[in-house]
Backbone atoms as SQL, in Angstrom:
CREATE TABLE atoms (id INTEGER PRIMARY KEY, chain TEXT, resi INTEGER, resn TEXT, atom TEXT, x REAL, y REAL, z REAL);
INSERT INTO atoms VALUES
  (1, 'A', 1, 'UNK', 'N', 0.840, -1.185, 0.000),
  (2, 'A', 1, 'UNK', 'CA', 0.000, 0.000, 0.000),
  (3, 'A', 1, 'UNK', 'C', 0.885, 1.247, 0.000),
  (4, 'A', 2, 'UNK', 'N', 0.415, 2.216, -0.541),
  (5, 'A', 2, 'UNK', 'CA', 1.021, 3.227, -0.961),
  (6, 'A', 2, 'UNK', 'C', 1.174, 3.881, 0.055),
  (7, 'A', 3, 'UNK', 'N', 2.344, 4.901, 1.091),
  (8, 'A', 3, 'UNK', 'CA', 2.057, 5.722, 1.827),
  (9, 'A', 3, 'UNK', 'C', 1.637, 7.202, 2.063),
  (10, 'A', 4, 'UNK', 'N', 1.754, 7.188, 0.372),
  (11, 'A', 4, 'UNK', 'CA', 0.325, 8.698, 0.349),
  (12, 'A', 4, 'UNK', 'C', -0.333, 8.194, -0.729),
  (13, 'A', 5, 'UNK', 'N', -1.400, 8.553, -0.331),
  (14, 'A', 5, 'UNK', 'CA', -2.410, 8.541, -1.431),
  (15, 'A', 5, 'UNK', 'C', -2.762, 9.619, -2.470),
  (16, 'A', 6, 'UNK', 'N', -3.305, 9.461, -3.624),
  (17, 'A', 6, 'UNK', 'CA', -3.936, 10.547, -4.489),
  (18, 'A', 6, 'UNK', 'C', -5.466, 10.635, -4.721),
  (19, 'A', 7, 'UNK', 'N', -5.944, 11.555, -4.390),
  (20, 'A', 7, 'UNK', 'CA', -7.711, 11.543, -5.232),
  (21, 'A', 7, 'UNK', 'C', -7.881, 13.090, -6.088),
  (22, 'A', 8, 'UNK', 'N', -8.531, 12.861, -6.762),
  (23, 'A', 8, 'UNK', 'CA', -8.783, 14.105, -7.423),
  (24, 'A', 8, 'UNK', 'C', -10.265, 14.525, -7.318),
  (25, 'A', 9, 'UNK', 'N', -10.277, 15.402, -6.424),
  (26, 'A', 9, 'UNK', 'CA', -11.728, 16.273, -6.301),
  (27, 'A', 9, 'UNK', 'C', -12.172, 16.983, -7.367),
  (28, 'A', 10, 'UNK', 'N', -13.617, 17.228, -7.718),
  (29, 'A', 10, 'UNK', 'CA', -13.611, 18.049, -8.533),
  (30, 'A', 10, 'UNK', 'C', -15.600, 18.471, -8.204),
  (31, 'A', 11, 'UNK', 'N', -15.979, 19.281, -8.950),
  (32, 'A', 11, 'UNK', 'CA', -17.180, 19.945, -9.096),
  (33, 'A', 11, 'UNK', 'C', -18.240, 19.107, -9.529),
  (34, 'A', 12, 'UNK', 'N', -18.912, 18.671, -9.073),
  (35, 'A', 12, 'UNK', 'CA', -20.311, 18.362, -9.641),
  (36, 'A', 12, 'UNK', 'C', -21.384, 18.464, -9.223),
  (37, 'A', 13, 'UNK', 'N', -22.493, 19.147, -10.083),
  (38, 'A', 13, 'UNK', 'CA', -23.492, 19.788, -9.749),
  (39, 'A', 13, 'UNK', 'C', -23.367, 20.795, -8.266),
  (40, 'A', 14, 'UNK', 'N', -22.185, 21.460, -8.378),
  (41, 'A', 14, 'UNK', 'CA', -21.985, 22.294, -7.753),
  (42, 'A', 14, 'UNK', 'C', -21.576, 21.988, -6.361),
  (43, 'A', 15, 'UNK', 'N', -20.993, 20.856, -5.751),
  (44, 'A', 15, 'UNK', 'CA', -20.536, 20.141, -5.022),
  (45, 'A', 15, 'UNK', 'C', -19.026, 19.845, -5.218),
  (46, 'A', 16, 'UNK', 'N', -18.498, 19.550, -4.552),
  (47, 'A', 16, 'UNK', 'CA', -16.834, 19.013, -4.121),
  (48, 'A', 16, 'UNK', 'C', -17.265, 17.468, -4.582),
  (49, 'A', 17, 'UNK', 'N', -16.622, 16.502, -5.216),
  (50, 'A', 17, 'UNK', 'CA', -16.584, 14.866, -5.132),
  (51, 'A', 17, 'UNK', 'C', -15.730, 14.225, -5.621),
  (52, 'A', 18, 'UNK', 'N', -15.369, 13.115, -5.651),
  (53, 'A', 18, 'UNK', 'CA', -14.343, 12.360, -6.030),
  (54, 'A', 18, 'UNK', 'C', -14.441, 10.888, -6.171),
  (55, 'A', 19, 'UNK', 'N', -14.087, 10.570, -7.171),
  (56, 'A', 19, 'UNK', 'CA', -13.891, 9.184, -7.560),
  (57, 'A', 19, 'UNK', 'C', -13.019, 8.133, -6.713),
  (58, 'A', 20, 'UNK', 'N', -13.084, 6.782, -6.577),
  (59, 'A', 20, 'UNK', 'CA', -11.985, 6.242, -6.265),
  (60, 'A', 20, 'UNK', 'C', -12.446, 4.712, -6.490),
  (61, 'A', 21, 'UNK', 'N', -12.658, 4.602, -7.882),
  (62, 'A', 21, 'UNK', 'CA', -12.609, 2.822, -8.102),
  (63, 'A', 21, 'UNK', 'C', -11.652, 1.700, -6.870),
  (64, 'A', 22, 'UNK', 'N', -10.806, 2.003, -6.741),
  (65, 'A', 22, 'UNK', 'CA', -9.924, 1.489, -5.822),
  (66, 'A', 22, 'UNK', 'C', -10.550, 0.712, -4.613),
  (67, 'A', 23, 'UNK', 'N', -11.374, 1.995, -3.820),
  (68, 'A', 23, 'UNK', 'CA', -11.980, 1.725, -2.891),
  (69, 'A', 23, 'UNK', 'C', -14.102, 1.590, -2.827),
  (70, 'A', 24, 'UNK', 'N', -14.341, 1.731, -4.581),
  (71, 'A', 24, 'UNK', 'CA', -15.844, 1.821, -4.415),
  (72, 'A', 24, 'UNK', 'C', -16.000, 2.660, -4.026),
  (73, 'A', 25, 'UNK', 'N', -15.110, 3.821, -4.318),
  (74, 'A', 25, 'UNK', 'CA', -16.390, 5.424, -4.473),
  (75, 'A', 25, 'UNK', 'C', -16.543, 5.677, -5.558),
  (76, 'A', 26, 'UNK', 'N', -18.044, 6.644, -5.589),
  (77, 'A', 26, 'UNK', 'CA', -18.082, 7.598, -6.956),
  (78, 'A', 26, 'UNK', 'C', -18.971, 8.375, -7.018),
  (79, 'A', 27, 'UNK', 'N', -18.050, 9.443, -6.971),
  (80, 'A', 27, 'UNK', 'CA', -18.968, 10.779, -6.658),
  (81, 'A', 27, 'UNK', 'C', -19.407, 11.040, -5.141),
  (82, 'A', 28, 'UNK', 'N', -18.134, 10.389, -4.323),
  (83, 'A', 28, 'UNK', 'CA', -18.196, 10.872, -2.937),
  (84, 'A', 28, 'UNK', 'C', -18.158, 11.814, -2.305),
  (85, 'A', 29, 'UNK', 'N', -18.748, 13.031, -1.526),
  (86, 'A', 29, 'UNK', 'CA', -19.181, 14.241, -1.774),
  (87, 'A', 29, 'UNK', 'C', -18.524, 14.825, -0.750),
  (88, 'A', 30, 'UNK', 'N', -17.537, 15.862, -0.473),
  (89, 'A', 30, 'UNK', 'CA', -16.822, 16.796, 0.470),
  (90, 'A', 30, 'UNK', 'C', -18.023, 17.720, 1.144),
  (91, 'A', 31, 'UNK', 'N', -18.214, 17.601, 2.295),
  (92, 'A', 31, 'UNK', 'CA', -19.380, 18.083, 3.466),
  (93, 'A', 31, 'UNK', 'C', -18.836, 18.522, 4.741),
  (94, 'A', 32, 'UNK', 'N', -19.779, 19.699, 5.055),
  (95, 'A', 32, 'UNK', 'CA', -19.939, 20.015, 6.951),
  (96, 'A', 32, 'UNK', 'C', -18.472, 20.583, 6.762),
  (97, 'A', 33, 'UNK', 'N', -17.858, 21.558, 5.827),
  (98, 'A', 33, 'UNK', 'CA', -16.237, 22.296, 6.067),
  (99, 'A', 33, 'UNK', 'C', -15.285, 21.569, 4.821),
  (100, 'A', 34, 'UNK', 'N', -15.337, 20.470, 4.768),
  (101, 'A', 34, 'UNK', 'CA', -14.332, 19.898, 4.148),
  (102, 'A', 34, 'UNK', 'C', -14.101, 20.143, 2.594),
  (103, 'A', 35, 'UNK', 'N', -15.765, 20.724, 2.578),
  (104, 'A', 35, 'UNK', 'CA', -15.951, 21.257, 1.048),
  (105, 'A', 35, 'UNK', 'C', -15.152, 22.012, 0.503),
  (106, 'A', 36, 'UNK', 'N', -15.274, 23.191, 1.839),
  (107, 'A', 36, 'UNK', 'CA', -14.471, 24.720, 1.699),
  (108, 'A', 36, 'UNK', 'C', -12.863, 24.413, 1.927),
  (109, 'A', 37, 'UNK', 'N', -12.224, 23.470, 2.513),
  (110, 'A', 37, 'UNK', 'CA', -11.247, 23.109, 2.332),
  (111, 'A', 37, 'UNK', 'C', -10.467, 23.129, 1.101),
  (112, 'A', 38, 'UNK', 'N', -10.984, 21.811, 0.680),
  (113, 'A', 38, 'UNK', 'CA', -10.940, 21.471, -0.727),
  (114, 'A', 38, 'UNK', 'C', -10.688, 23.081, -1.745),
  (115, 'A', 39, 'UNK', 'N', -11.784, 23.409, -1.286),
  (116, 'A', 39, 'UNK', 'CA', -12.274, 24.916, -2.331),
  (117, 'A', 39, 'UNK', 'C', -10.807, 26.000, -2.059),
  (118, 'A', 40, 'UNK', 'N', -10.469, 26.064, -0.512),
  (119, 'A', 40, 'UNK', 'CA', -9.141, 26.732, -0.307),
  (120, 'A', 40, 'UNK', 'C', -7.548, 26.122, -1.105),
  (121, 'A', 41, 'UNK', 'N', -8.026, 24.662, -0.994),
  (122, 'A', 41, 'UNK', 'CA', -6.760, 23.990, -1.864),
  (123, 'A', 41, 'UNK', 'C', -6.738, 24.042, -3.429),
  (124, 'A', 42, 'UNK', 'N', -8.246, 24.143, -4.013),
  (125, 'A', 42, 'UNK', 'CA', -7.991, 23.865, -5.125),
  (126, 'A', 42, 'UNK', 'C', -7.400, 25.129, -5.931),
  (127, 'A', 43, 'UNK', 'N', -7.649, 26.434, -4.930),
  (128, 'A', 43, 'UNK', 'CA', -7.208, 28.114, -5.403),
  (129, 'A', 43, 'UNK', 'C', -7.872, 28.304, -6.948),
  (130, 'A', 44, 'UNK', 'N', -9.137, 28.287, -6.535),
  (131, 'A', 44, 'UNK', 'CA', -9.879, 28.499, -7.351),
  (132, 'A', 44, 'UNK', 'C', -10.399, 27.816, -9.284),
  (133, 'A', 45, 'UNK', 'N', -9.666, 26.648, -9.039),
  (134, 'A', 45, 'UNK', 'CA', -9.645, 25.797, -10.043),
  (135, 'A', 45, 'UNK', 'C', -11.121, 24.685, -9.639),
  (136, 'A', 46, 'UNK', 'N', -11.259, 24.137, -10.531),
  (137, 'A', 46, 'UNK', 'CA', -12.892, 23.094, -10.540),
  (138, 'A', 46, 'UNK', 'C', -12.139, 21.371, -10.512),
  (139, 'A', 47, 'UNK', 'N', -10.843, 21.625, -10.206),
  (140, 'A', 47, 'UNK', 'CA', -10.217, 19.939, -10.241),
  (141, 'A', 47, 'UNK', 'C', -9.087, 20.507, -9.304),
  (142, 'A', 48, 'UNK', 'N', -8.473, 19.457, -8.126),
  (143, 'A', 48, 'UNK', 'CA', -7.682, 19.597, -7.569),
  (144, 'A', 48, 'UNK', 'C', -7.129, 18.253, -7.536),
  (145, 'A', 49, 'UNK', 'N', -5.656, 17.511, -7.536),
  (146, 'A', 49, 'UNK', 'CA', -5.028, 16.649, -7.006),
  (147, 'A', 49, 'UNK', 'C', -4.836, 16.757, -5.502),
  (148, 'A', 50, 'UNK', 'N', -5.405, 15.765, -5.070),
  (149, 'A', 50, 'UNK', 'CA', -5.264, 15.887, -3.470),
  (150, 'A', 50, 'UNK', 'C', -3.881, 14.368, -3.137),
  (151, 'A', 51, 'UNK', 'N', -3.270, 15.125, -2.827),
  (152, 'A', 51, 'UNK', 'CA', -1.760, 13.770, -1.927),
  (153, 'A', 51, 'UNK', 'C', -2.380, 13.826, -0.467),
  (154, 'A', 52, 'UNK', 'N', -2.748, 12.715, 0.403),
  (155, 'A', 52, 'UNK', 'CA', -3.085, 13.093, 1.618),
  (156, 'A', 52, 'UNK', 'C', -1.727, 11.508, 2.020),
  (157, 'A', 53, 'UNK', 'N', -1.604, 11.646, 2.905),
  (158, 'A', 53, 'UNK', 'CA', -1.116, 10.521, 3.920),
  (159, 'A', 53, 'UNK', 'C', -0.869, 10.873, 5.486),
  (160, 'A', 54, 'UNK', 'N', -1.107, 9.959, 6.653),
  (161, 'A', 54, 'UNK', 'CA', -0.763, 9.735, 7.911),
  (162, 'A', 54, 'UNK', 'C', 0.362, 9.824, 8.408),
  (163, 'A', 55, 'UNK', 'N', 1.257, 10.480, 7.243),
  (164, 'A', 55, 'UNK', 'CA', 2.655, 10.519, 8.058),
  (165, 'A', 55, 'UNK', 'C', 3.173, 11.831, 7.347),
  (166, 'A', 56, 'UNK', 'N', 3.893, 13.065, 7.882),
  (167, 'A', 56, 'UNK', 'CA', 4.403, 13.813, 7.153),
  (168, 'A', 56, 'UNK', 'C', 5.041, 13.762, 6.045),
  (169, 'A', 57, 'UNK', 'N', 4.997, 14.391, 4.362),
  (170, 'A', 57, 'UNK', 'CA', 6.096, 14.435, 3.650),
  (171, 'A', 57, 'UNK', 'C', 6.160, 16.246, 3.556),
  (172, 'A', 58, 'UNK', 'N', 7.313, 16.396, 2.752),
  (173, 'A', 58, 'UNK', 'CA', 7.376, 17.879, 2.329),
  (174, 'A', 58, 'UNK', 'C', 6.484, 18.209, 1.627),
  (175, 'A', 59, 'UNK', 'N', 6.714, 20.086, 1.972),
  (176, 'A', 59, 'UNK', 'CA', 5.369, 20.801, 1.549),
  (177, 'A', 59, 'UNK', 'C', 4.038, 20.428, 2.389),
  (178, 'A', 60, 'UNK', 'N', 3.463, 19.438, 3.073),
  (179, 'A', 60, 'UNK', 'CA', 2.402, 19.326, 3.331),
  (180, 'A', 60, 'UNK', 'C', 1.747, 20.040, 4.119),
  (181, 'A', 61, 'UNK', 'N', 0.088, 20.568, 4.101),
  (182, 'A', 61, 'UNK', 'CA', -0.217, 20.853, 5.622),
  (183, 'A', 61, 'UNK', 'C', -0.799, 19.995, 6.390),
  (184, 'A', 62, 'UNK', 'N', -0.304, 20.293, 7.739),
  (185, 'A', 62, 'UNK', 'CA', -1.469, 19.699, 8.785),
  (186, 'A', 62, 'UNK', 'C', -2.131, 19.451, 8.914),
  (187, 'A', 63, 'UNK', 'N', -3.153, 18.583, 8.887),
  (188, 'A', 63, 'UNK', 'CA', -4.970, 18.911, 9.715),
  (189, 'A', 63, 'UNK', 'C', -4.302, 18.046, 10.949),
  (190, 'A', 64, 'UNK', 'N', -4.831, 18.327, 12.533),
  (191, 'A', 64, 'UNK', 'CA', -5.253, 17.782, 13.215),
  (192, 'A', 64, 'UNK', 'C', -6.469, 17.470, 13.678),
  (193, 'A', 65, 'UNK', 'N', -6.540, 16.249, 14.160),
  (194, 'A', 65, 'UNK', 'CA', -8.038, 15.139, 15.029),
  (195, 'A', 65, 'UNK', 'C', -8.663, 15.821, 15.674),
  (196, 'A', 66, 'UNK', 'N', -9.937, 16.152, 15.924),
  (197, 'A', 66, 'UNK', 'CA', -10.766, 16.849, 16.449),
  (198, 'A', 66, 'UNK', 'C', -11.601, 15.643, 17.695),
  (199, 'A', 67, 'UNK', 'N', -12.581, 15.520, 17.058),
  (200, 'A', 67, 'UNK', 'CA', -13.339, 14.573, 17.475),
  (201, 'A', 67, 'UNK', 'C', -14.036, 13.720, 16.265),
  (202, 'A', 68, 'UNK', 'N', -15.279, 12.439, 17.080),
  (203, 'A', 68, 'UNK', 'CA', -15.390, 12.040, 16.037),
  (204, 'A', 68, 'UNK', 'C', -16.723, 12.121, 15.997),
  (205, 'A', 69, 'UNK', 'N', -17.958, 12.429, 14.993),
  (206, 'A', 69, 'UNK', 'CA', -18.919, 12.218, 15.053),
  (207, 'A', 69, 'UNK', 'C', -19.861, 11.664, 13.969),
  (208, 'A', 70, 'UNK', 'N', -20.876, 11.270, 13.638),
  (209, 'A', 70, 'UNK', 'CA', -21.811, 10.534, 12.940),
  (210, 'A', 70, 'UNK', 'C', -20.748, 9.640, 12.278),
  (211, 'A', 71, 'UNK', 'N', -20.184, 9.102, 13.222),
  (212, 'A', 71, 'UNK', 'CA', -19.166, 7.784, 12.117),
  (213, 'A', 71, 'UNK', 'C', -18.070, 8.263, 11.389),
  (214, 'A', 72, 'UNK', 'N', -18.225, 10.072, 11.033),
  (215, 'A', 72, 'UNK', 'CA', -16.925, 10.861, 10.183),
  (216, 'A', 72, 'UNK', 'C', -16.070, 11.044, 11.380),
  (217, 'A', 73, 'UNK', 'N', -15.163, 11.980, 11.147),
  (218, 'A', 73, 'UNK', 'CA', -14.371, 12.824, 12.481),
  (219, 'A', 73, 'UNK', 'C', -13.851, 13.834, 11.391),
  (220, 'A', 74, 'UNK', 'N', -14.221, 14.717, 12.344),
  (221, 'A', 74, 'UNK', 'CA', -13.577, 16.492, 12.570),
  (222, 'A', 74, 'UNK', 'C', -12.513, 16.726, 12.625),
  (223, 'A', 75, 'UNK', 'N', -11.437, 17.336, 11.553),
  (224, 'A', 75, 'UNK', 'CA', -10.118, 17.968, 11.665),
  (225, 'A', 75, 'UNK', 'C', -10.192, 18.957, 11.740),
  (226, 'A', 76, 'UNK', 'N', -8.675, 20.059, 12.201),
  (227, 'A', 76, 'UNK', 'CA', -8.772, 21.470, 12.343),
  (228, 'A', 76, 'UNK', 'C', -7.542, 21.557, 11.330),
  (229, 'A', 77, 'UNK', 'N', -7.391, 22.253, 10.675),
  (230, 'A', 77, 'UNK', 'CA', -6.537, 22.748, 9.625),
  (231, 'A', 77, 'UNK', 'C', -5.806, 24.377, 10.350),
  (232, 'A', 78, 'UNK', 'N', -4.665, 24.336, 10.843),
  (233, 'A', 78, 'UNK', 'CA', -4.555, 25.381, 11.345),
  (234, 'A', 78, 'UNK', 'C', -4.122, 26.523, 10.258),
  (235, 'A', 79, 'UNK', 'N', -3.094, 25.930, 9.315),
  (236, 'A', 79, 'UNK', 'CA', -2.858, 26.967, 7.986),
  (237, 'A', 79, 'UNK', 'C', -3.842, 28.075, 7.584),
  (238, 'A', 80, 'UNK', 'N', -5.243, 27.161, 7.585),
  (239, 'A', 80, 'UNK', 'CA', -6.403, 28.039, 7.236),
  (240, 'A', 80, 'UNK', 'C', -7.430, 28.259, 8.274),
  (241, 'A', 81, 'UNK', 'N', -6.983, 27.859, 9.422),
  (242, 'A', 81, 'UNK', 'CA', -7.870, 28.154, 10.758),
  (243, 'A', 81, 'UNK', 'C', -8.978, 27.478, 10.051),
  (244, 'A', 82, 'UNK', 'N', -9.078, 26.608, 9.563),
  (245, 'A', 82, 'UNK', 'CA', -10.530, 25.823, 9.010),
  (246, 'A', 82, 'UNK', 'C', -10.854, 24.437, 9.854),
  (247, 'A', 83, 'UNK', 'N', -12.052, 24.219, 9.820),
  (248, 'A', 83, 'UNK', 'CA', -12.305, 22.535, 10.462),
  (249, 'A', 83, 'UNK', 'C', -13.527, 22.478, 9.280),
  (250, 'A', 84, 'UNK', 'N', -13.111, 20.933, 9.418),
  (251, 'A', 84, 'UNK', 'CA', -14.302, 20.481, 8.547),
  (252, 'A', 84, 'UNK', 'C', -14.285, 18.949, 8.522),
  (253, 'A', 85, 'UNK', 'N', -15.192, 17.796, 8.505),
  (254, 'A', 85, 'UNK', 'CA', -15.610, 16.983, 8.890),
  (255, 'A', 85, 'UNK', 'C', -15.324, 16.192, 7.641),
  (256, 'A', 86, 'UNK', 'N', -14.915, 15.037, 7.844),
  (257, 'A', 86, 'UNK', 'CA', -14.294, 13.909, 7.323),
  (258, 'A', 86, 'UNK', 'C', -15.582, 12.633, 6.841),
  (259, 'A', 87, 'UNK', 'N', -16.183, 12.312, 6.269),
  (260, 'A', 87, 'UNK', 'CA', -17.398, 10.988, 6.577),
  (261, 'A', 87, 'UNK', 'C', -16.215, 9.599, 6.651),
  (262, 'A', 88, 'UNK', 'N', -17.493, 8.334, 7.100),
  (263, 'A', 88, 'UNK', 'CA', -16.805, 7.655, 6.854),
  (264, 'A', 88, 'UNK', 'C', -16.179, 6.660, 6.011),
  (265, 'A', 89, 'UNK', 'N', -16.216, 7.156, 4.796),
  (266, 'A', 89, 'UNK', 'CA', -15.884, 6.629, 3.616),
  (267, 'A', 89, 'UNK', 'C', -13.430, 6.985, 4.153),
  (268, 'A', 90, 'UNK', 'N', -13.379, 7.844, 5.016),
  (269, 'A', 90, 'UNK', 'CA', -12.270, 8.040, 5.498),
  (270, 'A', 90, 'UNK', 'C', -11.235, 6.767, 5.760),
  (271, 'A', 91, 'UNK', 'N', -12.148, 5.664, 5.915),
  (272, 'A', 91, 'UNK', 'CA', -11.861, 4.711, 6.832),
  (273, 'A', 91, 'UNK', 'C', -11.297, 3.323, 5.763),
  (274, 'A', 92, 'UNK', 'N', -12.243, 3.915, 4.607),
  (275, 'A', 92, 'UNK', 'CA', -11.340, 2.932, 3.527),
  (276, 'A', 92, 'UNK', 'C', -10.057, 2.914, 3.279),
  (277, 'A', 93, 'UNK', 'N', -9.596, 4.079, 3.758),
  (278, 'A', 93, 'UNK', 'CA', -8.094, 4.368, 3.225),
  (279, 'A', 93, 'UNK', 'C', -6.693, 4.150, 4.515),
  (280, 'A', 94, 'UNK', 'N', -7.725, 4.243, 6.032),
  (281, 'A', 94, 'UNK', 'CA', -7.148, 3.948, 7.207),
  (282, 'A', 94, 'UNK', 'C', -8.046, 2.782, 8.060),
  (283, 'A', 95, 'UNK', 'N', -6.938, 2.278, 8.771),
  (284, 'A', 95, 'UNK', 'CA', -7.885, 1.282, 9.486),
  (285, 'A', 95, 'UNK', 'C', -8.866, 1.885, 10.675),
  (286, 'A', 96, 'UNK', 'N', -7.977, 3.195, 10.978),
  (287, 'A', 96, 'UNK', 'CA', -8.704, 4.074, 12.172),
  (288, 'A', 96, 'UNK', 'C', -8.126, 5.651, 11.671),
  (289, 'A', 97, 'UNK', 'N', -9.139, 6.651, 12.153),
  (290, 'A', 97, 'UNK', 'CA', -8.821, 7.966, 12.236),
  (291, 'A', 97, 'UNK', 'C', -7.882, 8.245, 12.536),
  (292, 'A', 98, 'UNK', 'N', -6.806, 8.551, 11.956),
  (293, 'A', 98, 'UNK', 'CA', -5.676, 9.314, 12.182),
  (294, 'A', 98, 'UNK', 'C', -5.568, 10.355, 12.652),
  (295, 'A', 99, 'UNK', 'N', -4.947, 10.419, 13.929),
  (296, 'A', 99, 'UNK', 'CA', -4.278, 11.550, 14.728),
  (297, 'A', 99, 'UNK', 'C', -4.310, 13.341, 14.384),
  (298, 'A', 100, 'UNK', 'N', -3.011, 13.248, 13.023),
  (299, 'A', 100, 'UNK', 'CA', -3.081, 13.902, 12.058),
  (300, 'A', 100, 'UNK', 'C', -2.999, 13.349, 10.612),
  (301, 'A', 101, 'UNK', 'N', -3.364, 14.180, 9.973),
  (302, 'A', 101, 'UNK', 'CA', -3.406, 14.172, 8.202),
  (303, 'A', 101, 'UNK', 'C', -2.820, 15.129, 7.533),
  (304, 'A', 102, 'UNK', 'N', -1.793, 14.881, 6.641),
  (305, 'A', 102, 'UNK', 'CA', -1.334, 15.325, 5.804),
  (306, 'A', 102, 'UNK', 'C', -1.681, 15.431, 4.397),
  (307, 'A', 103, 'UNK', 'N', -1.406, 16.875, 3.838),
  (308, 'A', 103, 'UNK', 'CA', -2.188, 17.271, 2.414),
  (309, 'A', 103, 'UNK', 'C', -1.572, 18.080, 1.848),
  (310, 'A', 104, 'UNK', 'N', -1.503, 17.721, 0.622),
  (311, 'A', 104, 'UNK', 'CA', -1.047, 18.943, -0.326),
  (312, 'A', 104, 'UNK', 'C', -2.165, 19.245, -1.623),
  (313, 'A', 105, 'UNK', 'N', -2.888, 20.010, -1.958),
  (314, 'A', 105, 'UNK', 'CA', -3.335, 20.127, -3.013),
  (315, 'A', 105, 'UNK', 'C', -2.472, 20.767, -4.632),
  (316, 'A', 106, 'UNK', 'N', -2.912, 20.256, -5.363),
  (317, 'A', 106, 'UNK', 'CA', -2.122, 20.461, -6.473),
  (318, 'A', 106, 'UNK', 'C', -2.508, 20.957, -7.837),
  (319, 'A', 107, 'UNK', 'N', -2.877, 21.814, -8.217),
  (320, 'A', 107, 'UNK', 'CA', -3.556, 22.468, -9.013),
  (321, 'A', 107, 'UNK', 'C', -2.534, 22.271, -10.303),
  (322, 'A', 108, 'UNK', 'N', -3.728, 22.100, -11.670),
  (323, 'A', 108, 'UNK', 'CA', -2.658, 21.516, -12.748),
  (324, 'A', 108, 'UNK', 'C', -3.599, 21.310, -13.681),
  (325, 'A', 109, 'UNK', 'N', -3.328, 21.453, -14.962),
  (326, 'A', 109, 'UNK', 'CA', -3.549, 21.497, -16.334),
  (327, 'A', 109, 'UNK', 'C', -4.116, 19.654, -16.578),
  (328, 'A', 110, 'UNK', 'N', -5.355, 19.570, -16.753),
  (329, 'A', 110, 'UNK', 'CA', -5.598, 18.263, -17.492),
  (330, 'A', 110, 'UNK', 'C', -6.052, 18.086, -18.446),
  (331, 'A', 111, 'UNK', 'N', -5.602, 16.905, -18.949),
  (332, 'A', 111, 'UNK', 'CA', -5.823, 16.297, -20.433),
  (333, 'A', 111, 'UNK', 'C', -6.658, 16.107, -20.647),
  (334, 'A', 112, 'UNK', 'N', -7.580, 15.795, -19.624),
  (335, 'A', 112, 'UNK', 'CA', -9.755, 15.395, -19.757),
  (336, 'A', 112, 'UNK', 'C', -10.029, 15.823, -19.769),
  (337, 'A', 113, 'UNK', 'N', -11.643, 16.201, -19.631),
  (338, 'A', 113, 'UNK', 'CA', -12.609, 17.151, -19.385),
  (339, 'A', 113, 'UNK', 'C', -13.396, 15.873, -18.442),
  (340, 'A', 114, 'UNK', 'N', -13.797, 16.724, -17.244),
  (341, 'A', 114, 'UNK', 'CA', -15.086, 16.306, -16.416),
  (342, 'A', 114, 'UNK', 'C', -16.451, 16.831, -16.802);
C-alpha cells in the first residue's frame, strides 16, 4: 500500500466529489467544512489533485483530530484556521482515524474534461 495517497476532487453539480474505483467510491461528496477546504486547496480551479497521507512528507499541511462524530471525524486545519468533517468513507483508506493528516493540493492542467 502506498504511503500517500492521491484523489482528485472536482465539481459536480456544484458540489466538491471524487472518484476512487480502488476503494468503491463515486462521486463521494466533500461536506460540513471539508468542502471549503478542498475549495481553499484547489485556489480556485474546478479539479484539484489531493496527496493526503498519515505521516508527514514535504510541503504538506497539517490537519489535526478533532473529534469524532456521525461515524466521520472532525479535523482542524490550522494553515487556514478551518475545520471540517471527514465521513466515513475516510476509513477505507485507514484502518482508524488518524491523529493527524497530511495534504497537499495540487492544481494543474488536465488532459480530460469532467
Amino acid at each position: 500500500m502506498n504511503a500517500i495517497r492521491v484523489i482528485v476532487p472536482y465539481k459536480y453539480e456544484g458540489l466538491w466529489v471524487f472518484d476512487d474505483a480502488s476503494v468503491g467510491l463515486e462521486r463521494e461528496p466533500f461536506v460540513s467544512g471539508a468542502d471549503r477546504i478542498v475549495e481553499r486547496l484547489a485556489e480556485g480551479a474546478d479539479r484539484v489533485a489531493l496527496m493526503f497521507s498519515a505521516t508527514p512528507f514535504p510541503g504538506a499541511l497539517r490537519l489535526e483530530w478533532r473529534r469524532e462524530e456521525y461515524g466521520g471525524n472532525w479535523y482542524y486545519l490550522p494553515d487556514f484556521n478551518m475545520e471540517g468533517w471527514l465521513c466515513p468513507a475516510l476509513l477505507k483508506y485507514f484502518d482508524a482515524a488518524p491523529k493527524e493528516l497530511f495534504v497537499i493540493g495540487e492544481v494543474r492542467k488536465w488532459n480530460e474534461s469532467r
